[in-house]
C-alpha positions in Angstrom: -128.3 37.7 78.6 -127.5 40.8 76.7 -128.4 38.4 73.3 -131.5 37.7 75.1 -132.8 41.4 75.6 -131.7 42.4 72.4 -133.7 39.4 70.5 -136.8 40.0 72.7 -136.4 44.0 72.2 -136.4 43.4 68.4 -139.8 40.5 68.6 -141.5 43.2 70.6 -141.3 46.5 68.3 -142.4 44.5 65.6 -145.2 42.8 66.7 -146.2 44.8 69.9 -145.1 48.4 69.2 -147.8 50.0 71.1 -148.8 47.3 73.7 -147.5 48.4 77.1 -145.1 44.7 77.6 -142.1 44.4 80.3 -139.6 41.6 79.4 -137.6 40.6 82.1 -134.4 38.6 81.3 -132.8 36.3 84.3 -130.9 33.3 85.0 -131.8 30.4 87.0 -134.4 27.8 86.8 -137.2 29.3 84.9 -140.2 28.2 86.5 -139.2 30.0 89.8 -137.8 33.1 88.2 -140.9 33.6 86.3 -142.9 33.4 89.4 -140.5 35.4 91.5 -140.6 37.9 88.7 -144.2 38.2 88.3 -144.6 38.9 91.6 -141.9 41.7 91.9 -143.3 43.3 89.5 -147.1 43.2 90.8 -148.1 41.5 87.1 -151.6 41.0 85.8 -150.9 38.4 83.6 -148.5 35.8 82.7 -149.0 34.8 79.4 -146.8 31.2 78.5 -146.3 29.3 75.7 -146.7 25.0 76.0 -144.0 23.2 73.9 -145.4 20.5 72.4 -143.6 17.6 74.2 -145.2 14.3 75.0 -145.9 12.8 78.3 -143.0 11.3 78.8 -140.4 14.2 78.6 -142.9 16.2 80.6 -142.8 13.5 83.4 -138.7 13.3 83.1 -137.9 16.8 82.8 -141.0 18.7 84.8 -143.0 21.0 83.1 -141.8 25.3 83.3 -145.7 25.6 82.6 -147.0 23.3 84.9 -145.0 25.1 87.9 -146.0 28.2 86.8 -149.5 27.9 86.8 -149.5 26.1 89.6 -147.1 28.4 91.8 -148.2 32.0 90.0 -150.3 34.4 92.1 -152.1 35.8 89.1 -153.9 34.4 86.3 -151.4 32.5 83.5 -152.2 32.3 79.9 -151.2 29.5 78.4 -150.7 29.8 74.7 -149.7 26.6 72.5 -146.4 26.9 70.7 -146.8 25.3 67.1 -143.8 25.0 65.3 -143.8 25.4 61.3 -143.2 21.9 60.0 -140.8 21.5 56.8 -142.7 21.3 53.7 
């Protein structure tokens, strides 16, 4: 976890330096620790991203974003994640 914090630590002073952001790191099954989270810590906003997998492995695995917006007691941003293709 401590990989974790430090990667998100680093992301956030270079693109957010003066946006007031709380990163929480946890373990567990991340739908309900993002929910649990959220409402520990009385947030505002979740803001998610939505892999770009097909309707199959969403239906197989579940969907992190799915549960969250449906579970979340406060609004939830989702953002979609586009990964660079190889040139």
């Amino acid at each position: 976890m401590k990989d974790a914090t430090t990667l998100l630590e680093g992301i956030k002073s270079r693109l957010m330096p003066d946006l007031n952001v709380e990163m929480i790191v946890r373990e567990g099954q991340p739908s309900a620790e993002i929910v649990k989270a959220a409402g520990e810590c009385d947030a505002d906003l979740i803001v998610i991203g939505t892999p770009a997998h097909g309707w199959l492995t969403r239906t197989v695995r579940g969907s992190v974003t799915h549960s969250v917006v449906h579970h979340a007691s406060c609004p939830v941003l989702t953002v979609p994640v586009r990964w660079p293709t190889k040139s």
